[in-house]
C-alpha positions, -999 to +999 in steps of 0.1 A: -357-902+455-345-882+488-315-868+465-341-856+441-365-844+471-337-823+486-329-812+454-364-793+447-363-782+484-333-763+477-342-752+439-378-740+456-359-721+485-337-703+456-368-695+438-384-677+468-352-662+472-352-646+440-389-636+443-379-621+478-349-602+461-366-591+432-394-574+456-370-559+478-356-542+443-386-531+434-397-514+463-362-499+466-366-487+432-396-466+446-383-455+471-356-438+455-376-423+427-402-410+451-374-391+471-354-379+440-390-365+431-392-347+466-357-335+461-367-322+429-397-307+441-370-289+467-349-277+442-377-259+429-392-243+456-354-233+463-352-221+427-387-196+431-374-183+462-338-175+444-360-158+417-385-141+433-355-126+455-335-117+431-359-098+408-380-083+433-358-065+459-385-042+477-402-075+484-393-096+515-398-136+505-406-163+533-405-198+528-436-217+543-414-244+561-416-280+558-444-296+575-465-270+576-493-265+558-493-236+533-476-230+501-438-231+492-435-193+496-452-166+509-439-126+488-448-101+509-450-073+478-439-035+491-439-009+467-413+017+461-422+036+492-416+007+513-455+000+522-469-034+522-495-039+492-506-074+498-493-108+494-487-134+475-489-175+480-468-197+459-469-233+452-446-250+431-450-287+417-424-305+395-443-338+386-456-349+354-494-350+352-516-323+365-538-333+396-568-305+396-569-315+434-543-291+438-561-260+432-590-259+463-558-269+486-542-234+478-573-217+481-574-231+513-539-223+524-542-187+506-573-182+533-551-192+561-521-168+550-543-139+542-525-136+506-544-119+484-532-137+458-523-176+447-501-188+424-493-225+413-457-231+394-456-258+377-441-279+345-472-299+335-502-273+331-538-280+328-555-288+300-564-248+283-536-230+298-506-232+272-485-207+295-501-189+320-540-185+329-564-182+363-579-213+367-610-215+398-593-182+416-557-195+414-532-185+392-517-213+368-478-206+350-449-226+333-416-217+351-409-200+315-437-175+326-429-165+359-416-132+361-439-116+335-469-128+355-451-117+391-447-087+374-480-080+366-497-091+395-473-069+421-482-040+400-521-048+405-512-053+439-500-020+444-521-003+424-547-016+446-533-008+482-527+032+463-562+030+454-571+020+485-546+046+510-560+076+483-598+066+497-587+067+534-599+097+553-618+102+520-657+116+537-635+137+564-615+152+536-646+159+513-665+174+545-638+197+555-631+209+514-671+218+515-670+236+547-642+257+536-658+262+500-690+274+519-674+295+545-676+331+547-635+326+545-640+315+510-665+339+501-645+368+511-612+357+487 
């Protein structure tokens, strides 16, 4: 009887063993798939940076670093001329469901870094936007899109700021091309 006693004591503290073991697995299993999905998310913010370098050369790109709150990347768009035209904010997510909670948090950070522009990267899109689209004020692409839509919005950008720099001075400029076309200068030519 105290054989078979001991017996069950031990085959009970090999069970909980296992059960221990089996939770310790599981939450190391976790663990490691939630910082592989961190490192992925890295190698993708590394990634738009590489891009947005490399095909925009006037531009000067700036990582938001880690910890800070803000986006992955903040483009600074110049134009040929060298002038600043705006900005633009960059988020990039690599997961695989779409979390619509995303969208007023770059808004948010977009306020803070004065961009004039915000764009969210990633490989699961909403449901209604097949490629690229403007969802609530931010702008929604697959990493296939990318450049095409950078493209497009730098040349809005700059448009924009020329639009802007040709109305500068523009009231002191039309009242001194009235004074001249009603002076007795003009008259006399």
């Amino acid at each position: 009887k105290e054989a078979a006693e001991e017996r069950a004591l031990k085959e009970a503290e090999k069970d909980k063993l296992i059960t221990d073991l089996r939770q310790q697995i599981d939450s190391l299993k976790r663990k490691s798939e939630q910082g592989s999905q961190q490192l992925q998310g890295e190698v993708m913010e590394l990634q738009l940076e590489d891009i947005l370098r490399r095909e925009f050369l006037h531009d000067s790109v700036v990582p938001v670093p880690k910890g800070v709150h803000g986006g992955d990347v903040l483009q600074h768009v110049h134009d040929l001329g060298g002038t600043l035209c705006g900005a633009i904010l960059w988020e990039s997510k690599r997961t695989k469901t779409w979390s619509d909670g995303w969208l007023p948090k770059l808004r948010d950070d977009q306020r803070a870094a004065k961009a004039q522009v915000a764009v969210l990267v990633s490989t699961e899109l909403p449901r209604g936007i097949a490629t690229f689209g403007c969802r609530d004020g931010v702008w929604v692409t697959s990493p296939a899109c990318l450049l095409g839509l950078t493209s497009a919005l730098r040349v809005g950008l700059i448009e924009v700021a020329r639009t802007k720099r040709s109305q500068d001075g523009r009231q002191g400029k039309m009242e001194l091309l009235y004074n001249y076309l009603s002076s007795p200068e003009f008259r006399h030519r």
